[in-house]
PLY file of the C-alpha trace (Angstrom):
ply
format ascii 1.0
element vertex 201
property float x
property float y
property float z
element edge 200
property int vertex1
property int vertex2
end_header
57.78 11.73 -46.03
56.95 11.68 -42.32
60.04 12.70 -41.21
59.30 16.26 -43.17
55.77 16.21 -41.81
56.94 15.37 -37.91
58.78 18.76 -37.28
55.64 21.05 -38.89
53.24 19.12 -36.61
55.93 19.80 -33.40
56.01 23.59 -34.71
52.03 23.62 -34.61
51.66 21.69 -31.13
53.49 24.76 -29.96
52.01 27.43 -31.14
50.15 29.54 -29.04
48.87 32.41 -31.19
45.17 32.04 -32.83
41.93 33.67 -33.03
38.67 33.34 -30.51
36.74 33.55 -33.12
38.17 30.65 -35.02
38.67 28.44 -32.22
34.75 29.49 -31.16
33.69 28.37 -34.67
34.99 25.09 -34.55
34.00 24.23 -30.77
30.25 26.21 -30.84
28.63 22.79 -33.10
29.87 20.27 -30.69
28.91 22.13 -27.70
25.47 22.41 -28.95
24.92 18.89 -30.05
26.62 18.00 -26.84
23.75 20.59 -25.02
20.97 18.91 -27.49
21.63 15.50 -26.75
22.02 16.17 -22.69
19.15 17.92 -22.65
17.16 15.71 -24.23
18.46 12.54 -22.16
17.34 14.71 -19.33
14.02 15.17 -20.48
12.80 11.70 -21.27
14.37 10.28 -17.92
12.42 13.05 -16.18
9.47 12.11 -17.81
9.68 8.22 -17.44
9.63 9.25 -13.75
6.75 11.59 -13.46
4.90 9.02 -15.93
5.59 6.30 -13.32
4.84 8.48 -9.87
1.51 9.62 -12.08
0.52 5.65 -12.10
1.50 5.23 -8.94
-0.22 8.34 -7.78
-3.71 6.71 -9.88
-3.25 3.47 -7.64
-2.77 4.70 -4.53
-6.28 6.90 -4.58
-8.38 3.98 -6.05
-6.74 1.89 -3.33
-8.44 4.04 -0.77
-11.98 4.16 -1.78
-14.80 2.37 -0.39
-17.82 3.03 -2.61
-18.29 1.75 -6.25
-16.34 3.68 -9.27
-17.90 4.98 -11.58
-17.40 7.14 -15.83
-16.84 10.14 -13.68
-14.90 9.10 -11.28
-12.54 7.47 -14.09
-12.51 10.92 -16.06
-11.18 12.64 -13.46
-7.82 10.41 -12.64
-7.61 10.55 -16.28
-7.43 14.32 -16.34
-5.03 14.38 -13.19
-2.86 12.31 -15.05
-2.63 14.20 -18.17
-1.95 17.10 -15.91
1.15 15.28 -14.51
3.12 15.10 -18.15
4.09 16.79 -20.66
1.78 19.10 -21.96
2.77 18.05 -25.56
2.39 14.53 -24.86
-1.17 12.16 -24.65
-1.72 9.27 -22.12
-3.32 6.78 -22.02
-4.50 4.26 -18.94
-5.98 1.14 -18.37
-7.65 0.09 -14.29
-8.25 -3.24 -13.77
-9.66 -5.07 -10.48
-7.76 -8.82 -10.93
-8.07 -11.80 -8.90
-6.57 -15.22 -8.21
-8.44 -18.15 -8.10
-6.58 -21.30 -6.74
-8.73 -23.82 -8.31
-8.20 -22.80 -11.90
-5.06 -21.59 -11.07
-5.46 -18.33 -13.52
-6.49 -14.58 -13.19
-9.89 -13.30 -13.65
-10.73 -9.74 -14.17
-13.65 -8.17 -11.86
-13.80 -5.19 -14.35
-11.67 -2.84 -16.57
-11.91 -0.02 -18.30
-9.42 2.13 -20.31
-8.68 6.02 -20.95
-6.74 7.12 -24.46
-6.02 5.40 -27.63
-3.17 2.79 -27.50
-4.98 0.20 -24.86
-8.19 -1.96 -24.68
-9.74 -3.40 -21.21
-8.47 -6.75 -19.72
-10.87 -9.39 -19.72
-10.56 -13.25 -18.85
-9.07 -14.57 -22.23
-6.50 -11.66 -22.61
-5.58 -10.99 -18.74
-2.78 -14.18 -19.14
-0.65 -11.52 -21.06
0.26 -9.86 -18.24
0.27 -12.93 -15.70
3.65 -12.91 -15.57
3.67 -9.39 -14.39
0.95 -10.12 -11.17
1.63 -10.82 -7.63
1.19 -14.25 -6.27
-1.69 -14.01 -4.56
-4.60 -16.29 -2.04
-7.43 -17.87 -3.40
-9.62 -15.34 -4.10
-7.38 -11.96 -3.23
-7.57 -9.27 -5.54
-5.37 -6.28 -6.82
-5.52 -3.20 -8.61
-4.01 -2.98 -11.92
-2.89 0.87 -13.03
-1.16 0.67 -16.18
-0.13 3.74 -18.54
1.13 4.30 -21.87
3.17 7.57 -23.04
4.10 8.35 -26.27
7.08 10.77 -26.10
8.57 12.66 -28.87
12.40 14.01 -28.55
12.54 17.75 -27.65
15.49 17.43 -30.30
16.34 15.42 -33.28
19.75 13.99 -32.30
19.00 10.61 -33.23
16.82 9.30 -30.53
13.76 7.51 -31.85
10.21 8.46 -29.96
10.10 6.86 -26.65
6.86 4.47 -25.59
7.00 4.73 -22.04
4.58 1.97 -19.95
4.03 1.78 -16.34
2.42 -1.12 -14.34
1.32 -0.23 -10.98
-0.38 -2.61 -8.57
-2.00 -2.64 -5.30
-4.06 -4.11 -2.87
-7.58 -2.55 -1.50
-6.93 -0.66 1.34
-10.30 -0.50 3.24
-12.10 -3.20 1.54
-11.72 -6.60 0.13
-12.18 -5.40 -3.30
-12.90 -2.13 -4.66
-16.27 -2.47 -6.86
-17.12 -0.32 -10.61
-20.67 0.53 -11.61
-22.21 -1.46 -14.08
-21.97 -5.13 -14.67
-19.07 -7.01 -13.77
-16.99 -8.54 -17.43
-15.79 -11.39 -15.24
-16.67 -14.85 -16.83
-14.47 -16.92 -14.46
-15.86 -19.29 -11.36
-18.54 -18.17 -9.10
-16.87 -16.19 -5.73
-16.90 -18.24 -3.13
-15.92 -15.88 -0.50
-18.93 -14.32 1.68
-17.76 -11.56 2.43
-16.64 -10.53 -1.39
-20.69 -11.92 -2.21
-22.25 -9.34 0.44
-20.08 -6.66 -1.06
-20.98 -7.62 -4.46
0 1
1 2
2 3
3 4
4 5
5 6
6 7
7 8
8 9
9 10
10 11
11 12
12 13
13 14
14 15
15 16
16 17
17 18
18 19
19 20
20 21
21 22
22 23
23 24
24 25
25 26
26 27
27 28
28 29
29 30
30 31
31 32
32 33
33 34
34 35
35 36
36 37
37 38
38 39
39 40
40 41
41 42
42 43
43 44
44 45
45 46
46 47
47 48
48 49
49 50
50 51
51 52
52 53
53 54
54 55
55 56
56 57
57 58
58 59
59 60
60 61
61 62
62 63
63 64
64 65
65 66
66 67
67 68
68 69
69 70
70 71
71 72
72 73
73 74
74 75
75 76
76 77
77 78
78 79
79 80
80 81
81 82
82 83
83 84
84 85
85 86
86 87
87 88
88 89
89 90
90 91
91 92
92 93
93 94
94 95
95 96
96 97
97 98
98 99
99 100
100 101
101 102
102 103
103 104
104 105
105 106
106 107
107 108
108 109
109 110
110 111
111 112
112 113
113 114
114 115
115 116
116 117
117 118
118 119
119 120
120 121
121 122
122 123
123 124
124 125
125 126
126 127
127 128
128 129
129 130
130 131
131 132
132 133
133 134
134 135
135 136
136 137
137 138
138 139
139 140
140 141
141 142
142 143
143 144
144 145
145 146
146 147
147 148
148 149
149 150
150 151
151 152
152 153
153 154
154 155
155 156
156 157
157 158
158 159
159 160
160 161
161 162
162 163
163 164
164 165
165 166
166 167
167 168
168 169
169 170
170 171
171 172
172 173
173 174
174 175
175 176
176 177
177 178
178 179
179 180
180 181
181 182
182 183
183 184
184 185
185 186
186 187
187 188
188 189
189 190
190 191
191 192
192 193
193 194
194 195
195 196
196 197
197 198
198 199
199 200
């Protein structure tokens, strides 16, 4: 049976008449599921890294500041951030102020507060689940904590689930030991035993 079949498929490998039109029919699908699927790997690695030059953007201008944070303050990264993305996608961000303290040896937040839907603010008990995460750091240092969450739908369907994107940024103070929020501080950890993060305080 073969050997009848071999010679008609060594007749068709040599054949070089044919219609464009056919042979466009039969490539145009794959070369748009090929285009879909490219262009849609593209997207979500470009936004992964405009979501994570956003946080790190967020961190690096709370790093600089000197006087205490405050709603508006907060608002306003939020909105720079937003402006950053996707404009069909929603953000959301948590700031933090962590420190170290030797004697406990744990992480105590100074204050948080959070911006969108999908995160709540750090405190004491739930800071330890992202200890593993922090710096090693002096008794007593503290960091800045910019984390952001990005839900991300597919520009196409080509079987590519939607895409939660998180970033963890932190960074040290640059001008000041510590940089302060308005309002109460949610820390219930040990007393600060460093004067010069007391007269700031």
């Amino acid at each position: 049976m073969f050997q009848r079949i071999l010679p008609a498929l060594r007749r068709f490998r040599h054949r070089e008449d044919g219609l464009v039109s056919v042979e466009a029919a039969l490539s145009l699908p794959l070369l748009l599921i090929v285009f879909a699927v490219s262009y849609t790997l593209f997207d979500l690695f470009r936004q992964e890294a405009v979501n994570s030059k956003a946080t790190y953007t967020i961190a690096d201008l709370i790093s600089r500041e000197t006087t205490a944070l405050n709603d508006d303050y907060i608002d306003s990264i939020y909105a720079l951030s937003q402006a950053m993305i996707r404009s069909d996608t929603e953000i959301s961000m948590r700031v933090s102020v962590v420190r170290w303290d030797e004697d406990t040896d744990a992480y105590y937040v100074d204050w948080s507060v959070e911006r969108g839907d999908e995160m709540d603010v750090w405190t004491d008990d739930t800071v330890s689940g992202i200890a593993d995460k922090l710096p090693i750091m002096p008794d007593e240092e503290r960091v800045i904590v910019v984390e952001t969450w990005n839900v991300v739908e597919p520009v196409f369907a080509v079987n590519i689930g939607t895409q939660n994107m998180y970033n963890l940024v932190f960074t040290r103070p640059r001008f000041a030991s510590q940089v302060a929020y308005e309002g109460s501080v949610i820390s219930d950890g040990p007393a600060h035993d460093d004067e010069v993060d007391d007269a700031i305080l």
